[in-house]
N, C-alpha and C positions, 0 to 999 in steps of 0.2 A: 091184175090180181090173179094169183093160182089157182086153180081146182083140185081138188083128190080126187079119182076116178078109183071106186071102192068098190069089187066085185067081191061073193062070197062063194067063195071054194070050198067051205066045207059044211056039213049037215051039220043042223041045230040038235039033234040028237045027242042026247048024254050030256049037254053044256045046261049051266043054272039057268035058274027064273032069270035074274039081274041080266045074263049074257044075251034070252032070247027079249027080253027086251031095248037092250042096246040096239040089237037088230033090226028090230021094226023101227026102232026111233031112226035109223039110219036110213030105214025102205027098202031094206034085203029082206026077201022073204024064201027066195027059190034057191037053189045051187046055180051059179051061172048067171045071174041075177046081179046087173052091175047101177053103181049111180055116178052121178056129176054132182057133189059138194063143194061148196066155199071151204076155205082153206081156212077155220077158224078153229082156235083152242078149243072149244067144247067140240065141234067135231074132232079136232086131233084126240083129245080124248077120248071120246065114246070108240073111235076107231083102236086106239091103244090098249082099251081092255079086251075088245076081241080080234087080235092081231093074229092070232092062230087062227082062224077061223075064214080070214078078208085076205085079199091082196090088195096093195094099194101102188098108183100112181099119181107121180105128181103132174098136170097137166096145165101149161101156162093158158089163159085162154088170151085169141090174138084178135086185139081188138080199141 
């Protein structure tokens, strides 16, 4: 199965309610601040609305 490896590069400043709680729902909370996700529609999702905000990769895990 794949993982998203979703780091946030940019400040929650200036962005909606909706946006900074995508965030948290994801566990970004700092600049620089990366995670290990399952590769599932609702995360692609939540990832999709704040795609200006995240860098994403796709990372196979080996195993």
């Amino acid at each position: 199965m794949t993982h998203l490896k979703v780091t946030l590069s940019r400040s929650q400043i200036g962005c909606t309610q909706e946006q900074r709680a995508t965030l948290r729902g994801l566990g970004l909370r700092k600049i620089g601040a990366a995670r290990l996700l399952e590769n599932t529609p609702s995360v692609r999702g939540m990832v999709k609305s704040v795609l200006h905000m995240v860098q994403v990769e796709e990372v196979s895990s080996g195993g």
